[in-house]
Structures are given as structure tokens and as C-alpha cells.
N, C-alpha and C positions, 0 to 999 in steps of 0.2 A: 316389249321392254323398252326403257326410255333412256336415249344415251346421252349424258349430260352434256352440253355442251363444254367445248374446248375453253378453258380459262387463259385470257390470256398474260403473255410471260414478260415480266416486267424488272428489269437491274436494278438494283438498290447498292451505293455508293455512299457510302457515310466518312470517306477522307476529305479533311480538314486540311488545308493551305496557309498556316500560320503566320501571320506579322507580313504577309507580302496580296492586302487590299487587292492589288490591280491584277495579279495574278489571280489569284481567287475569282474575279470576274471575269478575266479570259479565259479559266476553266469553263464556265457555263457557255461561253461563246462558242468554243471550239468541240466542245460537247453536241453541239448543236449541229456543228459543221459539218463534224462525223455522222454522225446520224443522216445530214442531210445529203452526203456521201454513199451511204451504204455501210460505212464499215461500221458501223456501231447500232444496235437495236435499240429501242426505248431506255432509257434511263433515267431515273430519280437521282438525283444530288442531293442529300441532308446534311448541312454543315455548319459549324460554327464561325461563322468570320471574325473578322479585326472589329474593330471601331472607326465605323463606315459611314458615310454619306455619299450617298448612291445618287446621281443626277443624271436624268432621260437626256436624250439629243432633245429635246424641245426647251430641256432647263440649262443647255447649252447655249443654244441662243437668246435667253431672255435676258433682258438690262438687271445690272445687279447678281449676275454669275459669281466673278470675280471675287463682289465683296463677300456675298455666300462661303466660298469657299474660304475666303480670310476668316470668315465665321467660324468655322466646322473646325480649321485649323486649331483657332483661339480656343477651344472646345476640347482641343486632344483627338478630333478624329481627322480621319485622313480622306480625302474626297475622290470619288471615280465616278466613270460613266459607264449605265448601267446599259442590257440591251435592250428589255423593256420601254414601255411607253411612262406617261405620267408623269407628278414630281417627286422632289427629293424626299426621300425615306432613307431611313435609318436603320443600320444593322448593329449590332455590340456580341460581344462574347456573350451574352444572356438572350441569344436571340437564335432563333434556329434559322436557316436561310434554305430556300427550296429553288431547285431546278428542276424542270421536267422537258427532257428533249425527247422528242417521239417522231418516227415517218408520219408523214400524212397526205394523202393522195392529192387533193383541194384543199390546202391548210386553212386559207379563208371560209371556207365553206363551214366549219366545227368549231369555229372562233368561243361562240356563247358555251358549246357545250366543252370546253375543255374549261371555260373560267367554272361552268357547274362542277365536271367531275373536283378542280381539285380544290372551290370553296364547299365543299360538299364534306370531300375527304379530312379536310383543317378543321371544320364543324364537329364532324363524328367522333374525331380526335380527342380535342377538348373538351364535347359532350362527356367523354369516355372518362377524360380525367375529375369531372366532378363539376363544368363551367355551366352557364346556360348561355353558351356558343351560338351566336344565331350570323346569317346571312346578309349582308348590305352596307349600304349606307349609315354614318351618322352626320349630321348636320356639324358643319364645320370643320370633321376631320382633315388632319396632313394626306398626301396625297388618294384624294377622295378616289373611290368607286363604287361601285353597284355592288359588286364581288368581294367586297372587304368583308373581313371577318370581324365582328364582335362580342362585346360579354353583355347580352340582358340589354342590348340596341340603346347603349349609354359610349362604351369606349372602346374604342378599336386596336383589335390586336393581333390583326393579321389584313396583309394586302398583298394582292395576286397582279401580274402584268402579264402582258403576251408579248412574242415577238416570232413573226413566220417567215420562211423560207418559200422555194418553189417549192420542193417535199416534203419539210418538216416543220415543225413547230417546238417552240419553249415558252415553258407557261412557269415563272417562277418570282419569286417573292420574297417578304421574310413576318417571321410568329415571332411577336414580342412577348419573350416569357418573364424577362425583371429589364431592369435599369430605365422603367418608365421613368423615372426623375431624370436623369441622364440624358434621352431621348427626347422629353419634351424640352431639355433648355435648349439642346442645339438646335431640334427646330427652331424654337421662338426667333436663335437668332437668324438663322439659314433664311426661312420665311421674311423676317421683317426684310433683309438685305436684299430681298430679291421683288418686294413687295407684293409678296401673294398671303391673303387675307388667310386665319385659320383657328381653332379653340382649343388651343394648350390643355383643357380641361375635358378633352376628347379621347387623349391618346393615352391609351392603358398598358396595363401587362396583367398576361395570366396569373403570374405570383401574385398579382393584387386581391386574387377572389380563392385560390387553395394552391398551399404551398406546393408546388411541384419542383424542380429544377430542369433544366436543357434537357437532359436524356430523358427524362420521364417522357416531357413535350415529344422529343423525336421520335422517342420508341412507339408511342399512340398513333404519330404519321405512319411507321411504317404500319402497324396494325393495320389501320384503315384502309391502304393500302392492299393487305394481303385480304382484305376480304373479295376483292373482286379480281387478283393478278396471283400468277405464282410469281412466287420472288426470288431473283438469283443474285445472292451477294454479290459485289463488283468493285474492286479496289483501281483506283486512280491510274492505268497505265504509263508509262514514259515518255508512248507517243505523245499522248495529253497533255501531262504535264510541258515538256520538251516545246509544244509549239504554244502554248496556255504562256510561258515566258517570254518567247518571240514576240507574242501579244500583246505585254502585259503595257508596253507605250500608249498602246491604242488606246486604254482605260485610264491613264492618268491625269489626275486634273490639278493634282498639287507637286509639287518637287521636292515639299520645306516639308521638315519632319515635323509632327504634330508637338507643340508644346504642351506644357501640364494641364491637364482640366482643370475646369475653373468649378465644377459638379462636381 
């Protein structure tokens, strides 16, 4: 008789961090921390953020930061630093945002294979919801990768980043489901002020190709999800949150409240 193997066990956390951007980002931080502590198992983060523009420590130092962020401002979104690599990306309320904090014995060592599992996971997702989702690159996309997610290797609508610890890693992102209008004007401007070259006519959203909404998107991650994990729902603790605000300085990159969109 053949004993299946042990599936293993994976937290899924689907609370939202409303109107406070920088918090929201030091959730994922500190999510990570724990984990890489011990006190906390694997966890999935599926959440809705603010109206965001997310900027790597690499997009920290580059000439033309500053004016970016007067960008993003001018725009109605509000600017943080992300812990990912890469450049600036875009989150909105029409966008699903993923974290995955997990132990890892040699985090370096699984690098490739965590960006497979979870553009893997985003593909099967969106296959599920009706897209023809595929893996990669598109020529000229906003912050480019190998691991991006697209529709039919025209327009990009999902992008993954890593960032690793001694024992852990976070492998998280965000799935643009609408406000691709939105999305592509603050890039234009974010990109021109910062002068990194890119094809406004790249960046897509799922609603572009069947109408879904946020949840639909999200519930298909956890799907994908549960096919290879058991899943243990997991609501946002105090501890988290509590130090996730202590944090939240670290991620700030603006002080000025966003003005009206100009989109």
C-alpha cells in the first residue's frame, strides 16, 4: 500500500491594511522577520493595498528619485520602499499584492525555484479564470523580469521579487486586475523622472481580457495554492501589526499627502 506523501502546510492571511501604504509594507517586512525568527511558519499575504508606488533600495539611489516621487504624488499615489529588488511598480485598490514568507535552510540556494513555484502558481490562477497567462518577459515592460506574468506574451500583469534572509525568504509582488489606465500614466511619469526607458503599451490588467474583479483574482491564488499545501487561515496578529507600525518610518518616502489624480 502506498502512503501519500505529507502535504505540506501553508497560512493564508487575506487582512488588508487600509490608507496606511508604509504600514502595509512593513507588514510584509516583519512577516518575514518572524518567520525568520521561528515564531511564525510559512505564510501567504493576499491583500488589497493603497495607491502605491513601490521603489527597491536600488530606485533609492538612482538620480531623479526625488522627482519620481513628486510624480507618483502629482498622480494621487503615495510612494514607499519596497523589500524586493527591481524598479518601481505599481499597486491600486484593483490590484491584488502577494507576500510569501517561508523558512529556508540556504535561501540562496531555491532562489529560481521559489520565483517557478509562485509564477507558476499566478499563471494557473489566471489560466483558471479564463486568461492565456503565460510566464516571462515582455520587451519593454515596467519593472522587467524573466518571472513576470503575462496575457498571450503582449502585456504584463503580474511581477514577482525576492528578498532573503539567513533562514528565510519573501518572494512577493503584485496582479494587476484593472486601473491599467491608472497604472500606466504614473509610470510614464515616475519612469521619465527617473530616466529609465519603458512601453506604456505593455502594461496590462486582467479585466482587460474577462471581466473578473479583486476577489475572483485572489480566490484563484489561493486555489492554486491549495493544490499543492494545506491551507490554514491566519488573521493578522497584534504582535505584527504593533511592530509592522514601529516600522512603518523605515518605508517612507513621501510625507505630503497625495493630491487628486490627475487619471
Amino acid at each position: 500500500m502506498t502512503v501519500p506523501l505529507a502535504r505540506p502546510t501553508l497560512r493564508v492571511c487575506l487582512d488588508d491594511v487600509p490608507d496606511e501604504p508604509a504600514v502595509d509594507t512593513a507588514v510584509a517586512r516583519v512577516l518575514l522577520e518572524r518567520v525568520e525568527a521561528g515564531e511564525l511558519p510559512a505564510t501567504l499575504r493576499l491583500s488589497r493595498p493603497s495607491r502605491v508606488v513601490a521603489f527597491s533600495a536600488r530606485d533609492t539611489r538612482t538620480p531623479g528619485v526625488d522627482a519620481a516621487v513628486r510624480a507618483a504624488t502629482n498622480r494621487g499615489f503615495a510612494s514607499v520602499s519596497r523589500l524586493a529588488g527591481g524598479r518601481p511598480a505599481v499597486f491600486t485598490p484593483a490590484t491584488v499584492a502577494f507576500s510569501l514568507a517561508e523558512p529556508a535552510t540556504t535561501p540562496s540556494a531555491a532562489i529560481e525555484a521559489r520565483f517557478a513555484r509562485m509564477a507558476g502558481a499566478l499563471t494557473a490562477a489566471l489560466r483558471a479564470l479564463g486568461t492565456d497567462a503565460r510566464i516571462g518577459e515582455v520587451p519593454g515592460e515596467y519593472c522587467p523580469g524573466a518571472w513576470s506574468v503575462n496575457i498571450a506574451g503582449t502585456h504584463k500583469v503580474a511581477g514577482i521579487g525576492q528578498r532573503v534572509l539567513r533562514r528565510s525568504a519573501h518572494t512577493g509582488g503584485v496582479v494587476v486586475v484593472g486601473d491599467a489606465r491608472a497604472i500606466r500614466d504614473v509610470l510614464t511619469d515616475v519612469y521619465a523622472a527617473m530616466h529609465l526607458g519603458w512601453s506604456p503599451d505593455t502594461a496590462g490588467a486582467v479585466d482587460d481580457v474577462v471581466h473578473v474583479g479583486f476577489t475572483a483574482v485572489r480566490d484563484a491564488i489561493v486555489a492554486a495554492f491549495a493544490d499543492d499545501h494545506d491551507l490554514e487561515a491566519w488573521t493578522l496578529d497584534q504582535a505584527t501589526l504593533a511592530r509592522a507600525r514601529r516600522r512603518a518610518a523605515e518605508h517612507h518616502l513621501a510625507d505630503a499627502a497625495p493630491r487628486t489624480p490627475q487619471d
